[in-house]
N, C-alpha and C positions, 0 to 999 in steps of 0.2 A: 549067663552065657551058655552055659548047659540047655538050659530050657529054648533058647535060642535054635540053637544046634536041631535039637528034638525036632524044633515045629519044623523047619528046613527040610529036613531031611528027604519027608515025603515029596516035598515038590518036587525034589531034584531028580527024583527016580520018573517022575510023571511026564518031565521036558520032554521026550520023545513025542511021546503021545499028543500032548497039549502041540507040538511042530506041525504035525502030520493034521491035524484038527484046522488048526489058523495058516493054515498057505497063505502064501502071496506071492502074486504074478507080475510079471513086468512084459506091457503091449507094445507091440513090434508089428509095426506097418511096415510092406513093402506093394510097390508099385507094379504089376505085370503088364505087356501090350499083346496084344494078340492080333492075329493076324484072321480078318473077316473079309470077303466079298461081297459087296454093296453094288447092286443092278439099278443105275438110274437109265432115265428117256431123255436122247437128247432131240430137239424136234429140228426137221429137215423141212423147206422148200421144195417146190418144184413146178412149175410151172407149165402148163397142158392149155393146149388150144381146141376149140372149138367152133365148130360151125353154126352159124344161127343167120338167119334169113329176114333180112333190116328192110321194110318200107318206107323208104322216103316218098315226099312232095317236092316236086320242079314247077318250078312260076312258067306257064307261058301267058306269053302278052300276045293280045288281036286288038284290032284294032275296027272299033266302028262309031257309026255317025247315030249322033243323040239331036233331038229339037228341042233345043231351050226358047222359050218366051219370056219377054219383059216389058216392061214399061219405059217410055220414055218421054221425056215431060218438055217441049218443044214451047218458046216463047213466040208471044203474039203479043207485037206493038201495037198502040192504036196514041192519036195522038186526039186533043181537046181543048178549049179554054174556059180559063175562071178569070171572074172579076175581083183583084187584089186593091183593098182601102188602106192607104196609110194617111199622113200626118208630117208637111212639111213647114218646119219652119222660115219663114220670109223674112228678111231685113228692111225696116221703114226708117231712112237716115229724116232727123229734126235740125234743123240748128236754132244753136240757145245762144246767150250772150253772158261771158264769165269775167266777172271782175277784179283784172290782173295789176292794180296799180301797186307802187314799189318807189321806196325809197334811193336817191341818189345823195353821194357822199362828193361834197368838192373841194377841193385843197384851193386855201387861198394863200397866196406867196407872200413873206414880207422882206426888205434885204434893209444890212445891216453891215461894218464895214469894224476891221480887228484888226492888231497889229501884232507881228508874227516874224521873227530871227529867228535865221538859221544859219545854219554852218555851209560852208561853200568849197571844194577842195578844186584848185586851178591848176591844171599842168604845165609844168616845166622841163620843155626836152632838153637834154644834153648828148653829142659826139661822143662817143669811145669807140678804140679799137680792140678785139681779143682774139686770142690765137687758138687754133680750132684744126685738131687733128683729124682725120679718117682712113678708111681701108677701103682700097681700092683694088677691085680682082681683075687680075690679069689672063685672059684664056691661054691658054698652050696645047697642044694637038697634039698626040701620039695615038700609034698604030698597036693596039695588043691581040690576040686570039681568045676565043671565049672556047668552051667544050658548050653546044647546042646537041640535045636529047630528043631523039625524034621516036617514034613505035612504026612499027613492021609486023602484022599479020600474019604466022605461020602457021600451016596445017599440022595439026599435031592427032596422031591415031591410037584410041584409046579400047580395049577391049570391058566390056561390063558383063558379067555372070549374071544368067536369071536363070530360074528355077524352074522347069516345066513339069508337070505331074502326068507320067506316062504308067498309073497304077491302072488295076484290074477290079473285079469281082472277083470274093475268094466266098468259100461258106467256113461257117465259124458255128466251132459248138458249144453253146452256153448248156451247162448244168447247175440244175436248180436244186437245190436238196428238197427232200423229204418232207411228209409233217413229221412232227416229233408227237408221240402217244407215250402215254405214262402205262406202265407195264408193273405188276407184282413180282417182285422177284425176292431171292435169297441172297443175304447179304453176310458176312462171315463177321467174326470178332474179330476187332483190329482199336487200335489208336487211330482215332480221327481229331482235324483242328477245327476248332470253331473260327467258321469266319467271320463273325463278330468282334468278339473276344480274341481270340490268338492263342487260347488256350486249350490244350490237347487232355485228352479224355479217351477213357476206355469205353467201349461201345460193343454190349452183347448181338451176336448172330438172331437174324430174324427175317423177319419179311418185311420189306421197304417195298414203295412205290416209288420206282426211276423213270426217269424217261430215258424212251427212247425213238432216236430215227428212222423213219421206214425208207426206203430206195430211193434213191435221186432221179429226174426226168432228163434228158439230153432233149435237149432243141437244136435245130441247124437254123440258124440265120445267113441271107446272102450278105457280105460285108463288104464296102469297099478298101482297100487295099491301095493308098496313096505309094509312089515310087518317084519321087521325087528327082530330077538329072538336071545335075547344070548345063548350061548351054551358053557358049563365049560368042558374044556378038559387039562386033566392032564399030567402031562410031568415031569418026574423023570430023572433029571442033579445030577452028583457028583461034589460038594464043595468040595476043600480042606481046613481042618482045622488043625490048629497049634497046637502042643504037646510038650510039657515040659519034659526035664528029666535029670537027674545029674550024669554027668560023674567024677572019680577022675585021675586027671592028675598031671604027676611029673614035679615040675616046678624044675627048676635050676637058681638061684638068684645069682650074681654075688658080692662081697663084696670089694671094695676099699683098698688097705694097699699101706703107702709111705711107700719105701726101700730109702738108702739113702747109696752113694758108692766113693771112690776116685777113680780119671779115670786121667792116667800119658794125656796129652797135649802135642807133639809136637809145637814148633810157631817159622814160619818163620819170618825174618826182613829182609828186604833189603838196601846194601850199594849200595850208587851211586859213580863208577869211571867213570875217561874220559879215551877213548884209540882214538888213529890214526893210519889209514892205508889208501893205496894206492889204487885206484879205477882205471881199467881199462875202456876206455871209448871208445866205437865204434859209427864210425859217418858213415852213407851209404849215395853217390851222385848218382845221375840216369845219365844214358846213354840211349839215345835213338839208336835204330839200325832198316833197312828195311829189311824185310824182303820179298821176292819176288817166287809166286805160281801162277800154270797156274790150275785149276779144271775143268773135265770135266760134263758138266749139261746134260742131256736127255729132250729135248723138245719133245712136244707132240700137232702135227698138228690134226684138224679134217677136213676130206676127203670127200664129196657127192656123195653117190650112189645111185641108184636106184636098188628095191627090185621089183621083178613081185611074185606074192601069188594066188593060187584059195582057194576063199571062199565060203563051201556050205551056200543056201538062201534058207530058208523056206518060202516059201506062203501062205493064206489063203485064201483059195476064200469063198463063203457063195453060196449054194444052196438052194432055194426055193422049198419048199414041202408045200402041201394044203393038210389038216390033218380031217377029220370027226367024230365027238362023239359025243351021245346021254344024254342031263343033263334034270333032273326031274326039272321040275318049279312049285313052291303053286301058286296055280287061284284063285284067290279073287271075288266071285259073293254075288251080294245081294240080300236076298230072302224076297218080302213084307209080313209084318208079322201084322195081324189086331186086334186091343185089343180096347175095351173100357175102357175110363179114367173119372174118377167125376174130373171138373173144378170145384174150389169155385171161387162162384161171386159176390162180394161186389154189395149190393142193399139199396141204401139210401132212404130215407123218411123223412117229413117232420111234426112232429107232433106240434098241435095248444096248448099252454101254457098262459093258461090268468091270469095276476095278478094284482093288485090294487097300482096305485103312486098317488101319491099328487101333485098336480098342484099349484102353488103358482100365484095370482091372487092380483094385485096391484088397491086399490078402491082409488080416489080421488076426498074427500068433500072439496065443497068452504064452509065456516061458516061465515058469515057475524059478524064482530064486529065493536063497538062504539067509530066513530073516535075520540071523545072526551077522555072516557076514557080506548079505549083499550082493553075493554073484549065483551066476542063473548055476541051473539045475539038470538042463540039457544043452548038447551040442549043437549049435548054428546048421538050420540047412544051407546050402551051398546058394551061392546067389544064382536066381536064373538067367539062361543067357540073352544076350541083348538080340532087340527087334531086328529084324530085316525092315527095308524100307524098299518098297517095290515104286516102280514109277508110276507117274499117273498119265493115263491117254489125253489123247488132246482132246478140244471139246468145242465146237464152234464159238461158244458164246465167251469163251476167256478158259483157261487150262481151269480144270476142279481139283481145288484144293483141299489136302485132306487135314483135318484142325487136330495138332497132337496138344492136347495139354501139359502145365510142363509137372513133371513126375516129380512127387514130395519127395524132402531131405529124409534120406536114410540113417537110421539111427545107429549108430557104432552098435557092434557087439561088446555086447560085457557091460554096458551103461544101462541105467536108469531113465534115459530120457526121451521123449514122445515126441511126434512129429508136434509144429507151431500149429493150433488151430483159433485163428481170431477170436471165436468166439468160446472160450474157455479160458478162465484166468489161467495163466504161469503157475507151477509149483517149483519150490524150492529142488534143489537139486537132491538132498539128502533122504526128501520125503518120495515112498513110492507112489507111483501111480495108481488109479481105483480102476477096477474092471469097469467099462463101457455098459449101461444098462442093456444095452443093445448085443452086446455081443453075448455068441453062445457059452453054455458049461462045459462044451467039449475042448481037446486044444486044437480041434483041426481048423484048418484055414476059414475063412466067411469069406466068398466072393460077394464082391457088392460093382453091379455091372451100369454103366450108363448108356442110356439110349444114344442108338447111332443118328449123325446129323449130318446134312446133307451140304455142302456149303458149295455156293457158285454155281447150283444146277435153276435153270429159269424155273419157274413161279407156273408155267404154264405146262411142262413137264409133271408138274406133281397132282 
């Protein structure tokens, strides 16, 4: 324990020394903005006429006499004959003798005699009387009135609207836009959405090619201008209408009476007797017999002659004639016709726009703290004061926006802890932070500045 003690001892006296030897610092970012003036071009229009001296060509037409020749091919008949051979056939009637005999068929009769009962029914009249009702109509007269419907013609006056078109000629200005030309421009950071997808996404400042509109043209057209007015025109039709009126008419009503009468009845009956008698009965056999004829037929040959004919032939020959006539021809000449025209001539410029952004300017202080227990060494400077933000001019092509980024978390005084930087693992909170290979051995501030950017200023400007 002594020997303990011994070896101790020295180091204990040495902790001064050995403190002041191994310092440790704790890094303290803060944010600064400054205030800078940045001179963009913003470009101007303007439009300047000029004179220039246009030659045209005017058609005039005259009018003169040209001699065209042609041909013309005139027929010439002539008439002649040929001797046409044919081949007619002649008819030479013969008569021949054809042998048409033909069998006849004859019924010979033979009679023979049968005995044959039949039944006989004989009528038997008898008298009766029976009684036999009926209806008999009696006429009767009376006088009633009927309602008889007659029509009557009345002029009835009826007004119809039509429509008359008492418009005008008016002029009408169509405006036509512009081409649209794709132009280099400056485009700022922002959230944009994809219109495919629907999903929004950060999007760094840069140079895009937009398009854009150039100037629309006004045209006047003459248009007509319909004004439509009704107009009440009257028109007198005859309706027929229905009338009423009571006629008396003689009806004749017919009245029912049973009569009732005795009527004598004849009525047959019939008795059935048998009688018999004798029936003659004819029976026919056939006999065939030939019969034998000679008939004469008239054939009829056809004979080949030859027919000789003259048949008149028409010609037509075509004669050639060269014919001469005088045709008026329109001459089309163009005569230079000299005019002065004002050309407009777009003249651009570049006018100088100064305005004021804020530059953000990143300071980092080492502060020395006590490895023992942990807190700094020196007093906090006082935070600096906040940016003024001055407005910004206007600017033809859209206001210029000036792009602030947004200023890192401020780390408490009295702590241990560094701002977030993505790309640097986390450290525990106990453990201190290592000096930045980058930063200097002095403890004064490091300014680290970023280039100024222009956002919103046209592409054609720069």
């Amino acid at each position: 324990m002594i020997r303990a003690l011994t070896f101790l001892t020295p180091l204990l006296c040495c902790a001064p020394a050995l403190a002041q030897v191994c310092q440790e610092y704790r890094v303290e970012y803060n944010t600064v903005y400054e205030q800078r003036q940045v001179t963009a071009y913003r470009l101007e229009t303007e439009t300047v006429y000029r004179e220039e001296k246009q030659v045209t060509y005017k058609p005039v037409y005259e009018t003169e006499m040209r001699e065209r020749r042609y041909t013309v091919s005139r027929p010439v008949t002539e008439t002649s004959e040929r001797e046409e051979r044919y081949k007619v056939m002649r008819p030479v009637w013969e008569t021949q003798m054809r042998d048409t005999s033909y069998d006849v068929v004859r019924q010979v009769a033979e009679t023979s005699e049968r005995e044959e009962r039949y039944t006989v029914s004989r009528p038997v009249y008898e008298t009766q009387e029976r009684e036999e009702r009926y209806i008999v109509q009696r006429p009767v007269m009376e006088t009633q009135e009927r309602s008889e419907t007659y029509t009557v013609m009345q002029p009835v006056t009826t007004y119809t609207t039509n429509y008359v078109d008492q418009g005008q000629f008016v002029d009408q200005q169509v405006v036509t836009p512009g081409p649209t030309r794709t132009r280099l421009r400056w485009l700022p950071s922002g959230c944009a959405v994809d219109p495919v997808t629907g999903a929004s996404s950060y999007q760094r400042g840069g140079l895009t090619w937009v398009p854009e509109q150039g100037p629309a043209r006004v045209d006047t057209y003459r248009v007509w201008q319909s004004n439509p007015v009704a107009v009440q025109v009257p028109q007198t039709t005859y309706q027929p209408q229905t009338m009423v009126r009571k006629v008396p008419v003689q009806v004749c009503k017919m009245v029912n009476e049973e009569v009732v009468k005795k009527v004598p009845v004849q009525v047959c009956r019939m008795v059935q007797e048998e009688h018999v008698r004798k029936v003659p009965v004819t029976t026919y056999r056939q006999v065939v017999e030939r019969v034998e004829q000679q008939t004469p037929v008239q054939v009829c040959k056809m004979v080949e002659e030859e027919v000789v004919r003259r048949v008149p032939v028409t010609t037509c020959r075509m004669v050639t004639e060269e014919r001469v006539e005088q045709i008026p021809v329109q001459v089309c000449k163009m005569v230079a016709v000299e005019q002065t025209v004002r050309v407009p001539q777009v003249v651009q410029k570049q006018v100088p726009v100064t305005y004021v952004r804020q530059v953000p300017r990143v300071e980092v202080r080492r502060i020395p703290i006590d490895p023992c227990t942990g807190a700094d060494l020196l007093v906090p400077a006082p935070a600096p004061p906040a940016a003024v933000v001055t407005p910004l001019p206007s600017y033809p092509g859209g206001t210029i926006q000036q792009g602030q980024p947004t200023p890192a978390p401020q780390p408490q005084r009295g702590s241990t802890q560094r701002p977030a930087d993505p790309n640097q693992p986390s450290l525990p909170p106990d453990e201190p932070a290592e000096t930045p290979a980058e930063a200097p051995e002095e403890d004064g501030p490091v300014n680290e500045e970023e280039a100024p950017t222009l956002e919103g200023i046209d592409s054609s400007t720069t």
